[in-house]
N, C-alpha and C positions, 0 to 999 in steps of 0.2 A: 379723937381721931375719926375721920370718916368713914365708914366701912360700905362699899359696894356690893353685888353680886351681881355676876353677869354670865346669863348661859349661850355659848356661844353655838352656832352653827355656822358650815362653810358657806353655804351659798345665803344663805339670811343674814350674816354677821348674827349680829345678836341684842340679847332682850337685857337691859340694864334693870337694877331693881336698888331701890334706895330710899331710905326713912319712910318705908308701904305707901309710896307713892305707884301711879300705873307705872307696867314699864313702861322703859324708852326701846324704841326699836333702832335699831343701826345698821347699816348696810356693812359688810366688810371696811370700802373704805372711811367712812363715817367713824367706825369703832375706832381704828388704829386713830383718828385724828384724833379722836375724844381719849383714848391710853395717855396719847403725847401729850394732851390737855394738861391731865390729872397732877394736882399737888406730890410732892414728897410723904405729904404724912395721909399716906392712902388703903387702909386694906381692901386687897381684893378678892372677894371668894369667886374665883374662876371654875363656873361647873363645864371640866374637861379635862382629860389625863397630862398632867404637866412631868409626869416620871416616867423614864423610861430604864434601861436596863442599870442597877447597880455600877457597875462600870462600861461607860458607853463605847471605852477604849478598846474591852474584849470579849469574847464572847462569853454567855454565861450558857455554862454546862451546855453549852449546845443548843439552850434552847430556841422556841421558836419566836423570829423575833416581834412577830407583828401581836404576841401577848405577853402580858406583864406579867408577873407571881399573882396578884390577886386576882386576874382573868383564871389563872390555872386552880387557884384555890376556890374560888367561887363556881367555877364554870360549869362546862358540862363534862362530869369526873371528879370532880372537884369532892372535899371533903362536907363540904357544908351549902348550900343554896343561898345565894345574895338574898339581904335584908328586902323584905317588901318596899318598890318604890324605888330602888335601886338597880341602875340597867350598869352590868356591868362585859364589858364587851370589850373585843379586840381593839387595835387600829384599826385592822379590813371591816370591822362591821362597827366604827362607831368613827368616823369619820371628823370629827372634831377635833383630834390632832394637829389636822394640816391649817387649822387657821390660828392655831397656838404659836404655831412652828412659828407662821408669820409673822404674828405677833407680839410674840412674847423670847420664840428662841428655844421655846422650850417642847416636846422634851428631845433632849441630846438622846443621839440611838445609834450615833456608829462612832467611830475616829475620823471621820473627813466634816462633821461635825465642828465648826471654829467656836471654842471654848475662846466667847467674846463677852465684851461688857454687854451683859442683859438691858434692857429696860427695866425692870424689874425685878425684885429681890425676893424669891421664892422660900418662903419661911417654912419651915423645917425646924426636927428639932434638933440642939445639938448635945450628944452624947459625950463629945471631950475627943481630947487629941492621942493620937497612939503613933511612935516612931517606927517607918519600915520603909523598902526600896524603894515601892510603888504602892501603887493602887490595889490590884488584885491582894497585894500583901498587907497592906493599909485596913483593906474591909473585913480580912481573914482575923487579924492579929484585935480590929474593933469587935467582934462579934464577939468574939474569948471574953475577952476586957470588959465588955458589958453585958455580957449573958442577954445575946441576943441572935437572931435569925441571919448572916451576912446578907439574903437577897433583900433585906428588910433596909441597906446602909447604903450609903455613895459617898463616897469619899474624895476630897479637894485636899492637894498641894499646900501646902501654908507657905505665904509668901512673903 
C-alpha cells in the first residue's frame, strides 16, 4: 500500500511527503487535483483536524464549537500540556480546517452539513455496533457498551 503524508495549509495548499523523498509543494488547486489523482489503495496521513463534534447533528453539552475535547483537554486549563512538537489549537487559531472542508468534507460541524459520499474513507477505529433511536443515543448506549469516554465516539446509521 502506498502511504503519503501531507501537511496542509490554506493559502500554501500543501507539502506532500513520500518514500523520504523532498516535499512536493502544491498550491490549493494543485492538491485537490493530485487527491482526485490518487489510487484506491492509498493511505493518507493528513496533518489537520479531520473530527469535529461527536454528533455533528447536536449540540455537545453546549460546548464551544470552534474546540474539540482534546483542544479542551490539552489546552490552556486543560489537565495535562500537549506532547512536545505538537500544536494543538482551536479552529480560530489553527486554520487548516477550511482546506479540509474543501477537500476532503471533512470535519462535519453542524446539521446543514450534507452527510455525502466523501472522497475519502477516514479510518477510525471501529468499536461494534450498539441498537438505539438515534445518534445522541447510539454514542450514549456505545460508551456503556465499551467502557469508553462518549466525546471520544461518532456514531453512523447502518444502512
Amino acid at each position: 500500500m502506498r502511504v503519503i503524508g501531507i501537511d496542509v495549509a490554506p493559502a500554501k495548499g500543501g507539502h506532500i511527503c513520500e518514500d523520504g523523498s523532498p516535499p512536493q509543494e502544491k498550491k490549493p488547486c494543485e492538491l485537490d487535483r493530485y487527491l482526485q489523482e490518487l489510487p484506491d489503495d492509498v493511505l493518507i496521513a493528513w496533518d489537520a483536524p479531520l473530527t469535529g463534534p461527536p454528533d455533528p447533528d447536536a449540540w455537545t453539552d453546549c460546548q464551544d464549537l470552534t474546540t474539540r475535547q482534546i483542544e479542551r483537554f490539552f489546552g490552556r486549563g486543560g489537565p495535562l500540556p500537549a506532547p512536545a512538537g505538537i500544536s494543538v489549537r482551536s479552529y480560530c487559531g489553527c486554520p487548516h480546517w477550511t482546506i479540509s472542508r474543501r477537500l476532503l468534507g471533512l470535519p462535519r460541524v453542524g446539521p446543514y452539513d450534507v452527510e455525502a459520499e466523501l472522497p475519502f474513507r477516514l479510518v477510525t477505529i471501529w468499536l461494534g455496533t450498539v441498537e438505539a433511536p438515534g445518534k445522541k443515543a447510539a454514542i450514549e448506549a456505545a460508551a456503556k457498551e465499551f467502557k469508553t469516554d462518549a466525546w471520544r465516539l461518532y456514531a453512523v446509521p447502518r444502512r
